[in-house]
N, C-alpha and C positions, 0 to 999 in steps of 0.2 A: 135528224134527217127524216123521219118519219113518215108521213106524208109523201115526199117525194120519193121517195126507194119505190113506191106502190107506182110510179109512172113510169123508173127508171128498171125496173127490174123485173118488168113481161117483157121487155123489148129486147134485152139483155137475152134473157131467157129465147124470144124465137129465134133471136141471131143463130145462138149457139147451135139448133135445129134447123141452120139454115134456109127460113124464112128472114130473109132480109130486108125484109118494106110492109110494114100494115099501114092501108092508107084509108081513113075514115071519109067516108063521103056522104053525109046523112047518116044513115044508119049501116050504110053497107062496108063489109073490111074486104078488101084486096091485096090478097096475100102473093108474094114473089116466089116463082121457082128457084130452086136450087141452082149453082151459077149464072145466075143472071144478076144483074148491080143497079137493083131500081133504083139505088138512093142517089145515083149519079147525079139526076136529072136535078135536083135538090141544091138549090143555089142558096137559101136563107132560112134560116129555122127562127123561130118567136121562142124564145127565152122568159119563161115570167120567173122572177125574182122574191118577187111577195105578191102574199093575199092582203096587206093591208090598203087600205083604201082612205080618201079625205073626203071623198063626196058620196053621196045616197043618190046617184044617177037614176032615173025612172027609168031610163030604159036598158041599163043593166043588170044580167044576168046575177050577178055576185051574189045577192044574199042570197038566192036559191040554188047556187051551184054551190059555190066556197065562201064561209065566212071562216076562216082559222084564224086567221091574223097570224099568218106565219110568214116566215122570209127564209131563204136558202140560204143555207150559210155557207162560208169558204169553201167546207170540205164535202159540202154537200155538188158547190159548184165546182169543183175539179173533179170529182165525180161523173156527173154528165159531160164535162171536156172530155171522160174518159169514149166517149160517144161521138167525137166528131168522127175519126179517122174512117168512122164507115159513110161519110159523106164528103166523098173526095172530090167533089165542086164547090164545096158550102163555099162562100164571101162571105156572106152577111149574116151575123150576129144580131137578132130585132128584140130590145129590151121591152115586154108589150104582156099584159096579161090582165085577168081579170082584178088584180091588186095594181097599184100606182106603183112603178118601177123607182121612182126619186125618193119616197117612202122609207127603203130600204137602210136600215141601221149603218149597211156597211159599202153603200153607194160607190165611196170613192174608191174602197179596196175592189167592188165588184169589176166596176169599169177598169182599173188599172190591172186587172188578171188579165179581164176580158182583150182589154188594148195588146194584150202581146201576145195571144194569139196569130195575128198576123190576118185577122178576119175584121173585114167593117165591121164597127158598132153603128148601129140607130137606136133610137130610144121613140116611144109613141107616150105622151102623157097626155096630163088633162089639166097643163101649167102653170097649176099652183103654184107650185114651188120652184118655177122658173122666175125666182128671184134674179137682182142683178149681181150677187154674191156665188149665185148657181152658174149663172150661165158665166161669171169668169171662172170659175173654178173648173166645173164638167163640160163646159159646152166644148171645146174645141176637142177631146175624143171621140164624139159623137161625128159622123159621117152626114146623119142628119137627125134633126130632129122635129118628128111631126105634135103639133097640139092637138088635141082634139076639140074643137068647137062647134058646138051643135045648133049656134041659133048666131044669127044677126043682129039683134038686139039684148038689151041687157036682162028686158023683162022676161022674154022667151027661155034664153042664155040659162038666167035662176031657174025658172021652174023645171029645167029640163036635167038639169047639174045641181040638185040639191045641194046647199051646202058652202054653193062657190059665188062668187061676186065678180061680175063683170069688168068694171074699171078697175079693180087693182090684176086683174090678167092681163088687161091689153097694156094695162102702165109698165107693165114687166115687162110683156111682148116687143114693147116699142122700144124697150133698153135706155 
């Protein structure tokens, strides 16, 4: 679990001190009084799953933020489930981070934890692997799922998504 215990256990930690909401804005944290339920307002939390990645994006953060090449595993993810109950509006579950969420070793076990929750799942990738074998498999637990595509053409598309090729994404996209 490593890695993530370091995200999951300051917060853990101000609950307990009844600080119940650090909200980053830039650089600034805005901390919640004592009975008050900032987290209410908190309809969808972004979920990342892994640091691994398939593309060398130029205008991604990843290799100077996280390059671990790590994935949360099972225990790691019922863990932070142990985190919802203080966000007693959450819907939506957004599978989304600086690593590719379909990446993940244990994809189908993630999403079928995730599914019985009783909270939407979305997923935000960058399509690869939105094969036609993927999307019969995972696609119908997803609620939605958005691609990221950053150029109109194939040549833009490349140079901006290192790594990826254009017509075999939209071949896939097109089903």
């Amino acid at each position: 679990m490593g890695k993530w215990r370091v995200i999951l256990q300051p917060l853990h930690e101000l609950m307990k001190h009844g600080i119940q909401r650090v909200r980053q804005f830039g650089k600034r944290l805005f901390f919640a009084r004592r009975g008050e339920n900032p987290l209410s307002d908190i309809a969808c939390i972004d979920l990342e799953i892994t640091t691994f990645c398939n593309l060398a994006c130029r205008c991604c953060p990843r290799k100077s933020l996280v390059n671990s090449g790590e994935s949360l595993d099972l225990k790691g993810l019922r863990k932070a489930y142990e985190f919802f109950p203080f966000f007693p509006n959450l819907k939506t579950i957004q599978l989304v981070g600086l690593g590719e969420a379909t990446l993940h070793p244990q994809l189908a076990k993630v999403v079928e934890y995730l599914s019985g929750t009783g909270k939407q799942l979305t997923l935000i990738t960058n399509g690869i692997m939105a094969t036609p074998a993927f999307m019969k498999d995972l696609l119908g637990s997803f609620a939605s799922v958005r691609v990221s595509l950053d150029a109109a053409t194939p040549e833009t598309y490349e140079k901006v998504r290192q790594g990826a090729s254009f017509s075999p994404l939209i071949k896939n996209l097109s089903g």
